[in-house]
KOLZA-518626 format. One record per residue (C-alpha): residue number from 1; residue in one letter; x, y, z. Coordinates in Angstrom, 1 decimal. Example, Ala and Ser with C-alpha at 12.3 -4.5 7.8 and 13.67 -1.06 7.14 Angstrom:
<drenvo><seq>1</seq><type>a</type><c1>12.3</c1><c2>-4.5</c2><c3>7.8</c3></drenvo>
<drenvo><seq>2</seq><type>s</type><c1>13.7</c1><c2>-1.1</c2><c3>7.1</c3></drenvo>
END
This chain:
<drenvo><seq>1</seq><type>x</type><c1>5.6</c1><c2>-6.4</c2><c3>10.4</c3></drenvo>
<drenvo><seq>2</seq><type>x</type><c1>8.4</c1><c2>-4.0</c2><c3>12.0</c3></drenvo>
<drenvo><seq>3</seq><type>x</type><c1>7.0</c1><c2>-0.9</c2><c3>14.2</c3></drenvo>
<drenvo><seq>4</seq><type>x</type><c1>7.6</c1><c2>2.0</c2><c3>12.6</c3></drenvo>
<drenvo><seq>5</seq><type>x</type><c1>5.0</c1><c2>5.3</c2><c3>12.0</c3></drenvo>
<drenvo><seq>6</seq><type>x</type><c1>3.2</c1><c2>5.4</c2><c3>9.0</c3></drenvo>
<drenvo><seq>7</seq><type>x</type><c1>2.6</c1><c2>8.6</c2><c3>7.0</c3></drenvo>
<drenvo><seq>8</seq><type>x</type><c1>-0.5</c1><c2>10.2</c2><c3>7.8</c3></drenvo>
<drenvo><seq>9</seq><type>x</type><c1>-2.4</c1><c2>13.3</c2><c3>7.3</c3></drenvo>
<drenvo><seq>10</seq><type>x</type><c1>-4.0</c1><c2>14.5</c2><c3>10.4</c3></drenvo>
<drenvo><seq>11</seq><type>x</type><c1>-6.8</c1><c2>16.0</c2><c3>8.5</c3></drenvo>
<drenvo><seq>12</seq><type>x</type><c1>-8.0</c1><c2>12.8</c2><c3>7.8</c3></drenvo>
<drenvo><seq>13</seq><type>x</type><c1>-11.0</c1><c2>11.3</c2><c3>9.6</c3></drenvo>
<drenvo><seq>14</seq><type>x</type><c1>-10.9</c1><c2>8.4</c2><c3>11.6</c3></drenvo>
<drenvo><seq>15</seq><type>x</type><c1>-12.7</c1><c2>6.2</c2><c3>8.7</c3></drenvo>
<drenvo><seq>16</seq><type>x</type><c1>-10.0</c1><c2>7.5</c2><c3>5.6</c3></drenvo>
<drenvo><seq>17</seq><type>x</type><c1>-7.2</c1><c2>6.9</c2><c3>8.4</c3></drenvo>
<drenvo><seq>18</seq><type>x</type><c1>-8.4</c1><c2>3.4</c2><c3>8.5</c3></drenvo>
<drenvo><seq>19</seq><type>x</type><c1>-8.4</c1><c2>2.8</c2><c3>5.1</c3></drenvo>
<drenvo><seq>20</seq><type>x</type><c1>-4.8</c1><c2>4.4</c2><c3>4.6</c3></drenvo>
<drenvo><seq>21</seq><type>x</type><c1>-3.4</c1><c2>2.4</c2><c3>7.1</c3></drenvo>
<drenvo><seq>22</seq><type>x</type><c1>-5.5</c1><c2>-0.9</c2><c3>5.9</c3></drenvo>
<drenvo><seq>23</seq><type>x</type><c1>-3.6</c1><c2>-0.1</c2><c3>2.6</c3></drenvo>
<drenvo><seq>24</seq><type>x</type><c1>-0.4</c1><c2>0.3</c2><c3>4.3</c3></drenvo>
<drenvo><seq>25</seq><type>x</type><c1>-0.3</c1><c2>-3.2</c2><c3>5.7</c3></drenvo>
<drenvo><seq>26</seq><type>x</type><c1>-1.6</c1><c2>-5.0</c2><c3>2.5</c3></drenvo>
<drenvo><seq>27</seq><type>x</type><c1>1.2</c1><c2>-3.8</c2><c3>1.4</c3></drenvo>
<drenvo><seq>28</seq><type>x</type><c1>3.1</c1><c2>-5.2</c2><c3>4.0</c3></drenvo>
<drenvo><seq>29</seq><type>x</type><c1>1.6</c1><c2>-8.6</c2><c3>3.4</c3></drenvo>
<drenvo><seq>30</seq><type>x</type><c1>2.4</c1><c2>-8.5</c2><c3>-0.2</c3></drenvo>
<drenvo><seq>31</seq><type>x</type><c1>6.3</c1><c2>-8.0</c2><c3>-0.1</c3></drenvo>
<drenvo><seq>32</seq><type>x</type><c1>6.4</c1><c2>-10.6</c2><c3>3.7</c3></drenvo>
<drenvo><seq>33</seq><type>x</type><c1>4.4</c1><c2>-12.9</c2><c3>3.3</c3></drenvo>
<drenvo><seq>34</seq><type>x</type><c1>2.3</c1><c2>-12.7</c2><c3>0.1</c3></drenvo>
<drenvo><seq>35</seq><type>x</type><c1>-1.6</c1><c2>-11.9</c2><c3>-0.9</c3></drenvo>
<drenvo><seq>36</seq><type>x</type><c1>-4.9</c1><c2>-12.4</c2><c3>-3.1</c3></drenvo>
<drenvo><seq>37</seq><type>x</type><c1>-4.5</c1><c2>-10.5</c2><c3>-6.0</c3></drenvo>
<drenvo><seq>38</seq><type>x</type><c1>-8.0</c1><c2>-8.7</c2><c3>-5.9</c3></drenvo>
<drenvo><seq>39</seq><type>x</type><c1>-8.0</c1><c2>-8.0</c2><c3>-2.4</c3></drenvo>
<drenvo><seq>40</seq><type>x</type><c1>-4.7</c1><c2>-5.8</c2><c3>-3.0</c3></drenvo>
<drenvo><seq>41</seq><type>x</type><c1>-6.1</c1><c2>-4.4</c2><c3>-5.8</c3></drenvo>
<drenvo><seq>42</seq><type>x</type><c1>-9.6</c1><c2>-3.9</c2><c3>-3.5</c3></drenvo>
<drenvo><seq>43</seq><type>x</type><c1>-7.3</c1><c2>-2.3</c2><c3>-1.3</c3></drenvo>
<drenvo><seq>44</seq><type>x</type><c1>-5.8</c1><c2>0.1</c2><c3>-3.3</c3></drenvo>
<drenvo><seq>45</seq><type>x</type><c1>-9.4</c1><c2>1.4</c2><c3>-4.7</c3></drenvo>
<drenvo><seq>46</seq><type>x</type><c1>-10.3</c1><c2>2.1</c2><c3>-0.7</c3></drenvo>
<drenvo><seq>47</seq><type>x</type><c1>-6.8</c1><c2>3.9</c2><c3>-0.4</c3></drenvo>
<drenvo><seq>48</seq><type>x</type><c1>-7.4</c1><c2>6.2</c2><c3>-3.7</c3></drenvo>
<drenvo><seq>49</seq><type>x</type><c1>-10.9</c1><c2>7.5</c2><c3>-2.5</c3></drenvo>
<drenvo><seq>50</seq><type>x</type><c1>-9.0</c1><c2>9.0</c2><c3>0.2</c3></drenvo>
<drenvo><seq>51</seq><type>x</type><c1>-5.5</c1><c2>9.7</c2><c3>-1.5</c3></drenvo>
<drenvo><seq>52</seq><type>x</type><c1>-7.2</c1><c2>10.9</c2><c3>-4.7</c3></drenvo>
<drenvo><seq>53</seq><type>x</type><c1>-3.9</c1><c2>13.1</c2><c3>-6.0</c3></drenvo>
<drenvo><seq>54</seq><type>x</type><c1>-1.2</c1><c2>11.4</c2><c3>-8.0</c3></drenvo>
<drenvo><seq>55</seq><type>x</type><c1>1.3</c1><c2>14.1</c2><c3>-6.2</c3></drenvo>
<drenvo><seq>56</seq><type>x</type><c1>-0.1</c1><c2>13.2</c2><c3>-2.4</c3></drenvo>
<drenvo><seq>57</seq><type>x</type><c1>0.2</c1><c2>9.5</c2><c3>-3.5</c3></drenvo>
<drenvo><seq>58</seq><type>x</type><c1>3.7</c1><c2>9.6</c2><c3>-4.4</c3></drenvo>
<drenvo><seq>59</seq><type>x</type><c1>4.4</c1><c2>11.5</c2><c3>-1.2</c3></drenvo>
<drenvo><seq>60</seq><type>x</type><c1>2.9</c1><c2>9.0</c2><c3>1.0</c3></drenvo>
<drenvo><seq>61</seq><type>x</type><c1>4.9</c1><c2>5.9</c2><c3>-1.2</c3></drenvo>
<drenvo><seq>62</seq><type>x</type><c1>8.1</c1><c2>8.0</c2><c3>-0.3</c3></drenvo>
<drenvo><seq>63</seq><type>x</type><c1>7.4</c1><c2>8.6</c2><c3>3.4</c3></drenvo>
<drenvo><seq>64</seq><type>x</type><c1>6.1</c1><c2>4.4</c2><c3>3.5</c3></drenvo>
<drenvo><seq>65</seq><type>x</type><c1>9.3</c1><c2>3.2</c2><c3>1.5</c3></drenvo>
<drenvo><seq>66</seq><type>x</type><c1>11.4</c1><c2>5.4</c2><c3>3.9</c3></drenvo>
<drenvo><seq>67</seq><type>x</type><c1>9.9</c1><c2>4.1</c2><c3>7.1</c3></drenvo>
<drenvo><seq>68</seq><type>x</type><c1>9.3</c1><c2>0.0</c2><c3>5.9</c3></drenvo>
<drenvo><seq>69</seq><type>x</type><c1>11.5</c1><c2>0.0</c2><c3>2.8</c3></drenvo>
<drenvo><seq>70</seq><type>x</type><c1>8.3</c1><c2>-1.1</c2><c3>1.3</c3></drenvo>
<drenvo><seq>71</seq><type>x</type><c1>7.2</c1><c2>0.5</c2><c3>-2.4</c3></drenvo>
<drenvo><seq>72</seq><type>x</type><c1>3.8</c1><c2>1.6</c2><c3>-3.1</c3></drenvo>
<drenvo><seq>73</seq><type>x</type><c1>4.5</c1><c2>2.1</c2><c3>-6.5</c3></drenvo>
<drenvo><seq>74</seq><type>x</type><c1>6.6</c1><c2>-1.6</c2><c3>-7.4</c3></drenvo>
<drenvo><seq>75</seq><type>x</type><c1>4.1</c1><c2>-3.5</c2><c3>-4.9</c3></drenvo>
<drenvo><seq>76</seq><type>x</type><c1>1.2</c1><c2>-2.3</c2><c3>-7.5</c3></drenvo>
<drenvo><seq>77</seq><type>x</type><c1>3.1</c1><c2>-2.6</c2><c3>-10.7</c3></drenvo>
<drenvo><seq>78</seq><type>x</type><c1>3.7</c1><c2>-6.5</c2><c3>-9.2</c3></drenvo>
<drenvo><seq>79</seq><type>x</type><c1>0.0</c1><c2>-6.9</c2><c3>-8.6</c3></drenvo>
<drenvo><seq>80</seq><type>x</type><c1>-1.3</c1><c2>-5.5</c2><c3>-11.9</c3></drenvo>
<drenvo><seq>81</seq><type>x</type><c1>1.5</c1><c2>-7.7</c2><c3>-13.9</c3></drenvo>
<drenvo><seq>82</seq><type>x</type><c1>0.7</c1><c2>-11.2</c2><c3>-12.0</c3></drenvo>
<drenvo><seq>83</seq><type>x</type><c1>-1.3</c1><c2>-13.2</c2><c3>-13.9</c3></drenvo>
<drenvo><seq>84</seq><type>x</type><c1>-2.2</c1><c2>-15.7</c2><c3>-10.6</c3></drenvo>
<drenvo><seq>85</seq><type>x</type><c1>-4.6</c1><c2>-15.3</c2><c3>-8.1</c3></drenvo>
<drenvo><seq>86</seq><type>x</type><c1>-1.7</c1><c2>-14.3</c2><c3>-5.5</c3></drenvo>
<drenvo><seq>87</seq><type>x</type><c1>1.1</c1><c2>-12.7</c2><c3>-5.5</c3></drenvo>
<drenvo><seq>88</seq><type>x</type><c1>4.5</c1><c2>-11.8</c2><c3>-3.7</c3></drenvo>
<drenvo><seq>89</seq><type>x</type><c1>7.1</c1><c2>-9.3</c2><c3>-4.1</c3></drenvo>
<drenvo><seq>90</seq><type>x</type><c1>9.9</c1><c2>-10.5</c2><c3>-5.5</c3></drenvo>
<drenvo><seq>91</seq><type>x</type><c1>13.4</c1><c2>-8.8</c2><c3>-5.4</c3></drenvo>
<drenvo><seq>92</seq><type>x</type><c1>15.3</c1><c2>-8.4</c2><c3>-8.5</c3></drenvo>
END
């Protein structure tokens, strides 16, 4: 994993900070190294009860895929697709 800033909001509190940033690096895992299916997908139902807005989600995938060159938005679609119990991002 590179060292770079993540996108935050510094309204949130420490707890929805952890959770974002928990996201953040499963999605890390998925497009390095690879992941459990369900605990992306576990992941991404912590990161929505903080990032509840379609429009603040989006933000935060552009900010993310700027900073890591990591999508949100293609690391899900991957997840929900794959029939296995892991998956990794592939390029196409």
């Amino acid at each position: 994993m590179a060292n770079y800033s993540y996108p935050i909001d510094e309204d949130w509190t420490h707890e929805e900070l952890t959770l974002v940033i928990d996201f953040f690096n499963l999605v890390e895992e998925a497009n390095e190294t690879g992941i459990e299916k369900a605990a992306f997908l576990a992941g991404y139902k912590r990161f929505k009860t903080v990032v509840k807005s379609i429009g603040e989600e989006k933000r935060l995938g552009r900010q993310f895929q700027e900073a890591s060159g990591y999508s949100i938005y293609q690391t899900l679609q991957q997840a929900k697709a794959t029939t296995g119990k892991r998956f990794k991002m592939s390029v196409n």
